[in-house]
Backbone bond lengths (Angstrom), bond angles and torsions (degrees), N, CA, C in turn:
res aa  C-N    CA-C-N  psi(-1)  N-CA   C-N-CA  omega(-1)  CA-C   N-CA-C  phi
1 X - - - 1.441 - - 1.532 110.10 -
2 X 1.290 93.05 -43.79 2.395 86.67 -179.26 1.503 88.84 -74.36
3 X 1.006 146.57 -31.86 1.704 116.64 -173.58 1.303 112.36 -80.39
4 X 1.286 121.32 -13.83 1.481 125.25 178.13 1.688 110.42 -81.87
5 X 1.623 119.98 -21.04 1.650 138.27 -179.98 1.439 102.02 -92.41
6 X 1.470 123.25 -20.86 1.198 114.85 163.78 1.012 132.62 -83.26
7 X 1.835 111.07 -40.26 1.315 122.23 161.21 1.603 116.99 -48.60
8 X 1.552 123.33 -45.07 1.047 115.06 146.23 1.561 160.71 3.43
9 X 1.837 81.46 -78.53 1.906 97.81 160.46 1.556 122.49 -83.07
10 X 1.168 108.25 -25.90 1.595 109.61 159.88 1.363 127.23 -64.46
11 X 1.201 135.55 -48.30 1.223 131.88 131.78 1.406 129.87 -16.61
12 X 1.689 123.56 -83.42 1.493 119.95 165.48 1.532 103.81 -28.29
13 X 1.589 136.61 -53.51 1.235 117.89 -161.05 1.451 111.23 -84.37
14 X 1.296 107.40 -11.72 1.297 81.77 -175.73 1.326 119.64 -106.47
15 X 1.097 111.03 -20.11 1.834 120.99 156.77 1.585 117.88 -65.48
16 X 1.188 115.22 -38.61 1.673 101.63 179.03 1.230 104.28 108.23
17 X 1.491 137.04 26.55 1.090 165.62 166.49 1.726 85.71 5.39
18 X 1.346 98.24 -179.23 1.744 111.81 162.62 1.446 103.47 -101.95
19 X 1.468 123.24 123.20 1.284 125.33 -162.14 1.459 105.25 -106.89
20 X 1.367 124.79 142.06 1.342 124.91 158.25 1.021 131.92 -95.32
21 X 0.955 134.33 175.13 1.782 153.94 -176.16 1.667 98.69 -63.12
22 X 1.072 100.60 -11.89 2.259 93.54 -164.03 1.546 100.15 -131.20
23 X 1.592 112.27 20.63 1.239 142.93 120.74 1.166 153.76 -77.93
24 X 1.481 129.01 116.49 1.601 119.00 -161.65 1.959 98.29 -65.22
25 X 1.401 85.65 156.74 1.370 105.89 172.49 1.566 140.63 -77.41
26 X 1.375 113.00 84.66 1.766 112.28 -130.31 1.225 119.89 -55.81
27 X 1.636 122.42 -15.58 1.580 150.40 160.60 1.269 103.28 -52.76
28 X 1.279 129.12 -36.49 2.021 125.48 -153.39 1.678 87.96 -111.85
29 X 1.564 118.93 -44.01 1.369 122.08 -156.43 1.084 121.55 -142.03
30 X 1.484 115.12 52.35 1.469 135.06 -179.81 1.889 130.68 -32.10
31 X 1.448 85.26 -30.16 2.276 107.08 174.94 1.797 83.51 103.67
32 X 1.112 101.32 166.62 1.579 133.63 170.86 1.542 119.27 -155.35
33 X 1.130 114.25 135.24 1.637 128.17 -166.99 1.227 102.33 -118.26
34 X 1.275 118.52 122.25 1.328 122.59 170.65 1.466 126.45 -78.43
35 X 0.892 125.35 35.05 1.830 152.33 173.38 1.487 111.07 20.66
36 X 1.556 110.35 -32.71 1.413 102.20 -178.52 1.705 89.53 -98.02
37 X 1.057 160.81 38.66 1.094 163.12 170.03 1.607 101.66 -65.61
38 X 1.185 150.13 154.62 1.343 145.75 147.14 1.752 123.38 -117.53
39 X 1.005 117.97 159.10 1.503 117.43 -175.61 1.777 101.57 -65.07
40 X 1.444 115.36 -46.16 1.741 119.60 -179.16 1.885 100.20 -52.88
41 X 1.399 102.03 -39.44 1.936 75.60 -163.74 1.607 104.62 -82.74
42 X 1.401 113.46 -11.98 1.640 113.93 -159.51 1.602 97.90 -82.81
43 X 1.607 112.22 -18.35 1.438 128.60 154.38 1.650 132.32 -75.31
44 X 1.135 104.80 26.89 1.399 106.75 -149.65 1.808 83.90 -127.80
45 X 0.828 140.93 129.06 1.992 152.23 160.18 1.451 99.77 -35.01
46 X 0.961 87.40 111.44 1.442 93.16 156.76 1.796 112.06 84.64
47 X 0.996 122.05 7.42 1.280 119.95 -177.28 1.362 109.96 -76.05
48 X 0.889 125.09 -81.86 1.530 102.97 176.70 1.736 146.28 6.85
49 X 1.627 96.26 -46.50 1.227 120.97 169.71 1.354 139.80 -65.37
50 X 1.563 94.77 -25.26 1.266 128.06 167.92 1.748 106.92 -77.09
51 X 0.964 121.04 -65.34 1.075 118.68 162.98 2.051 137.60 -42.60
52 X 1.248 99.38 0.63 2.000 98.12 -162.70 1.621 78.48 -103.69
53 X 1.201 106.28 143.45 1.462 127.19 143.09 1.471 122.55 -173.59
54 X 1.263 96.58 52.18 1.199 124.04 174.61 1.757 94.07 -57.84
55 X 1.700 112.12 141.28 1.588 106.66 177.99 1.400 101.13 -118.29
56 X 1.770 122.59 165.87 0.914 132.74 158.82 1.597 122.87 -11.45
57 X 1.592 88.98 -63.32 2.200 103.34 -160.89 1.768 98.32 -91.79
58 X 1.415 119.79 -6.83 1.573 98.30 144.78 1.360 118.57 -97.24
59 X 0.972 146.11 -11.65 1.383 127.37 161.61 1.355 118.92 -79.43
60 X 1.098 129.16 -10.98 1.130 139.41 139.60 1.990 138.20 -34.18
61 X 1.418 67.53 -63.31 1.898 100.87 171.12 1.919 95.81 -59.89
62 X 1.171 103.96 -56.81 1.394 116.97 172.51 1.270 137.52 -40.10
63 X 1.708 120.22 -40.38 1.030 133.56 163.55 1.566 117.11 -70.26
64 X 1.903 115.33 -43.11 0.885 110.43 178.75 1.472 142.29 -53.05
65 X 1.998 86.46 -42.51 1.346 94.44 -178.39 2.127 115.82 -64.21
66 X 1.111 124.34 -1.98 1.261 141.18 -154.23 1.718 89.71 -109.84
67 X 1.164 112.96 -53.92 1.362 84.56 -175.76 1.322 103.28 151.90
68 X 1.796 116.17 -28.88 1.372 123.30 -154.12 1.774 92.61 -101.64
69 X 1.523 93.97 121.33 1.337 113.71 169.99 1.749 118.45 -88.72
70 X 1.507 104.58 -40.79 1.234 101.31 169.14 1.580 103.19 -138.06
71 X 1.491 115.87 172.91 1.294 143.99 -179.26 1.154 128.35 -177.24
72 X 1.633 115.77 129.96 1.242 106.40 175.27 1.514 109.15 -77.73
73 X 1.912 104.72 -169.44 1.263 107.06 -160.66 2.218 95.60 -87.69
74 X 1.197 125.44 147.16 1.562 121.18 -178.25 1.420 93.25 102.77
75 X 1.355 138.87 -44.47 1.220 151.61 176.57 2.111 104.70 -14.45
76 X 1.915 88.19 -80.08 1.387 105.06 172.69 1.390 128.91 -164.58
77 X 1.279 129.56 152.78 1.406 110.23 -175.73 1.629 89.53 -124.88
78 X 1.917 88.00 162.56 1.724 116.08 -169.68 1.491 84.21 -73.61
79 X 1.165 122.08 104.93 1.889 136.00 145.97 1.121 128.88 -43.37
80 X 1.356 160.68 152.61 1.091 143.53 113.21 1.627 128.36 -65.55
81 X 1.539 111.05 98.55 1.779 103.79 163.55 1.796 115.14 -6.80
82 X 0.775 100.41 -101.96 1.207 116.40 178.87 1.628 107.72 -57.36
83 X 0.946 167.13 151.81 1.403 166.23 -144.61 1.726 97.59 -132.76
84 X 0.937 99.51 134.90 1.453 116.90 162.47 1.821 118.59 -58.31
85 X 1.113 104.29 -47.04 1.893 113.72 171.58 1.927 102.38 -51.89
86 X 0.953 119.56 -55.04 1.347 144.11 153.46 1.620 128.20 -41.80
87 X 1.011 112.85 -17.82 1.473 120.72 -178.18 1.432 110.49 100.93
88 X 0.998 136.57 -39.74 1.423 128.77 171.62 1.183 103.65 6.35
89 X 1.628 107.69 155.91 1.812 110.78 158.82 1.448 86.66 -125.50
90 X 1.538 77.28 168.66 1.820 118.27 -166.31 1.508 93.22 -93.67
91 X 1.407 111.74 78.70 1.576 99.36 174.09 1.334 101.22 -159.06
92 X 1.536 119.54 152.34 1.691 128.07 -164.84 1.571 96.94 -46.76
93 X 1.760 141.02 -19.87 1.347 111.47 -149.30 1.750 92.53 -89.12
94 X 1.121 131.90 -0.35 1.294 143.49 -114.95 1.905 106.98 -146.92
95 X 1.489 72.41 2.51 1.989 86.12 -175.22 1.150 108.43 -121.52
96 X 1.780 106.17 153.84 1.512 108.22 164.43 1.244 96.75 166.40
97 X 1.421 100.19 142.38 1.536 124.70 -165.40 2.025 106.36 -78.30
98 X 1.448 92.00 112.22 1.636 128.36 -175.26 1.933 82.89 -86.87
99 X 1.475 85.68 131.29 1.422 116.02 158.71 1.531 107.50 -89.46
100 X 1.696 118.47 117.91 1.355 96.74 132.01 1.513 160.95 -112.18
101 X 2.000 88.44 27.15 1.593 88.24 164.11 1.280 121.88 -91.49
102 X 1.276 126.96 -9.01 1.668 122.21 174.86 1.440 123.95 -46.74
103 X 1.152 95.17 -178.92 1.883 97.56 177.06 1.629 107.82 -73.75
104 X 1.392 114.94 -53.27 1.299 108.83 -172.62 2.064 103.75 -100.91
105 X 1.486 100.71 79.52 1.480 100.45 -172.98 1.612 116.12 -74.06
106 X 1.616 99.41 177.96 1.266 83.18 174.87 1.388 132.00 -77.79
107 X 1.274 118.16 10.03 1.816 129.65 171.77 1.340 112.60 -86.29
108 X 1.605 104.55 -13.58 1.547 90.88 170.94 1.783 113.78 -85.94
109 X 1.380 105.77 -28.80 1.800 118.61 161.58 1.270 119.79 -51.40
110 X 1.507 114.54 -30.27 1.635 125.82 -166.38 1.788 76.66 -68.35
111 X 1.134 103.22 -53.67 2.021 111.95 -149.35 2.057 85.20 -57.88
112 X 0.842 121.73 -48.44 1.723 126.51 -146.11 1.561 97.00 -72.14
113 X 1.653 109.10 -54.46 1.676 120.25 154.27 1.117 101.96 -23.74
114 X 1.027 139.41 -119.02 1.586 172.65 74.07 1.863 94.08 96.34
115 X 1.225 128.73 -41.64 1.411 124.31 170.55 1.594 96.65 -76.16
116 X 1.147 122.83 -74.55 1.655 142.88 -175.71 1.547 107.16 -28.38
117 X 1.219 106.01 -38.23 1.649 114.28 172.82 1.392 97.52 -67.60
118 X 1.643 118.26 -83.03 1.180 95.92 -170.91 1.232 135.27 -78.32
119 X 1.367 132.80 28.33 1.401 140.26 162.72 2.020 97.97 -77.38
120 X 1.625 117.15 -53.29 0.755 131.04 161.46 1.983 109.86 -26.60
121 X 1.203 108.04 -77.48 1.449 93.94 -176.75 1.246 122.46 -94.98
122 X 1.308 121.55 37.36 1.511 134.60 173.45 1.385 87.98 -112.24
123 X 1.418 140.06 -19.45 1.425 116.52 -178.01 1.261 102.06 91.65
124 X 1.243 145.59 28.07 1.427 141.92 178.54 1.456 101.57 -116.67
125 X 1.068 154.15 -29.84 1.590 161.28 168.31 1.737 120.77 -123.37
126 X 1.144 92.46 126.29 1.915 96.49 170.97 1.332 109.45 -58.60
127 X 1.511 92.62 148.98 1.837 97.79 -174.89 1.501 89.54 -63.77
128 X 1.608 132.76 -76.52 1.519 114.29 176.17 0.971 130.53 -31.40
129 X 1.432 137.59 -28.64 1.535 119.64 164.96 1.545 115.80 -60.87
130 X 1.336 115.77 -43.92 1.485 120.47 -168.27 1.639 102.19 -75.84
131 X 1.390 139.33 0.88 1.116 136.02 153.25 1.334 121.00 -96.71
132 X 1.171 118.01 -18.73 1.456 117.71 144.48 1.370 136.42 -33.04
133 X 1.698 97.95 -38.52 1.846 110.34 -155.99 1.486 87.03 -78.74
134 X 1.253 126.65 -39.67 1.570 133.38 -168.98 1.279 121.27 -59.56
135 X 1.325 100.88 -44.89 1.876 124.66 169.82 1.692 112.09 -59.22
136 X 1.358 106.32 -34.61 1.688 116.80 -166.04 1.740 90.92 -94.73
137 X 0.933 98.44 -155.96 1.575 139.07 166.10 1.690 108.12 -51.71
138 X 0.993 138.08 75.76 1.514 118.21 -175.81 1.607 106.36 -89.84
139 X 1.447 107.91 -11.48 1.781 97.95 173.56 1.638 121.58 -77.61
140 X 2.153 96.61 -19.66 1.606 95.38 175.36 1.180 100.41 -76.59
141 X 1.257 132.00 -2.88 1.677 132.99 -163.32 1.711 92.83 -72.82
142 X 1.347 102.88 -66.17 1.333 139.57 -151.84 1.816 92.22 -57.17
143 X 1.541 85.93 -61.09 1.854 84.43 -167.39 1.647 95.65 -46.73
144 X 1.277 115.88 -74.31 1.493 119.44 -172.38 1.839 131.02 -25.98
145 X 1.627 98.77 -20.17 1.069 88.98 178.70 1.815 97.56 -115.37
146 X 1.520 117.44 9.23 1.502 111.56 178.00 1.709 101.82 -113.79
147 X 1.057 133.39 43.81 1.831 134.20 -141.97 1.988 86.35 -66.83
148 X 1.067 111.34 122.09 1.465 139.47 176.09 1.652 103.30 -27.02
């Protein structure tokens, strides 16, 4: 079943899937991989944290370019495509403002992260595959592994 959710997001990306709204916009927010990333540190507590420094005036920059002039606070937060737990980098190509009142919010991504990691360090998925899912389709990811 995960090679069939991966096959999945590789597909969506590479065809051009039909994209939604509770999808980044692949023109504004393409993902970024931090290349020297390794599977040991993305396994490691707390790494992630080490990694955010995302500032004020790019998430800012971030909202603008998208469209959103205003928002309250719960509204949405600046995401990373690719997740930081995951290797993601902390850089404008790699951002974009996550809804979390939509259908597919960003707490349902927290959940997809958060498995993908640890499939990741259980040895069940390549760290490149699981940055794949982020780049593709992560809601066909998601459905596939939550089937209705």
């Amino acid at each position: 079943m995960r090679l069939l959710a991966l096959a999945l997001a590789l597909a969506s990306a590479a065809m051009g899937a039909d994209r939604t709204a509770d999808l980044p916009d692949d023109r504004l927010t393409p993902g970024a991989i931090d290349k020297t990333v390794t599977r040991a540190e993305v396994c490691t507590a707390g790494f992630s944290h080490t990694r955010r420094h995302t500032s004020d005036a790019l998430k800012a920059a971030v909202y603008a370019e998208y469209g959103i002039r205003e928002h309250r606070p719960g509204d949405y937060e600046i995401d990373h495509r690719v997740p930081l737990e995951l290797g993601g980098a902390d850089v404008k190509a790699n951002l974009w403002p996550e809804s979390y009142r939509s259908e597919w919010s960003a707490h349902l991504k927290d959940q997809l992260e958060n498995a993908m990691r640890r499939d990741v360090c259980a040895g069940r998925v390549p760290l490149a595959a699981a940055q794949l899912v982020f780049l593709g389709d992560w809601i066909a990811v998601y459905r596939e592994r939550h089937p209705q």
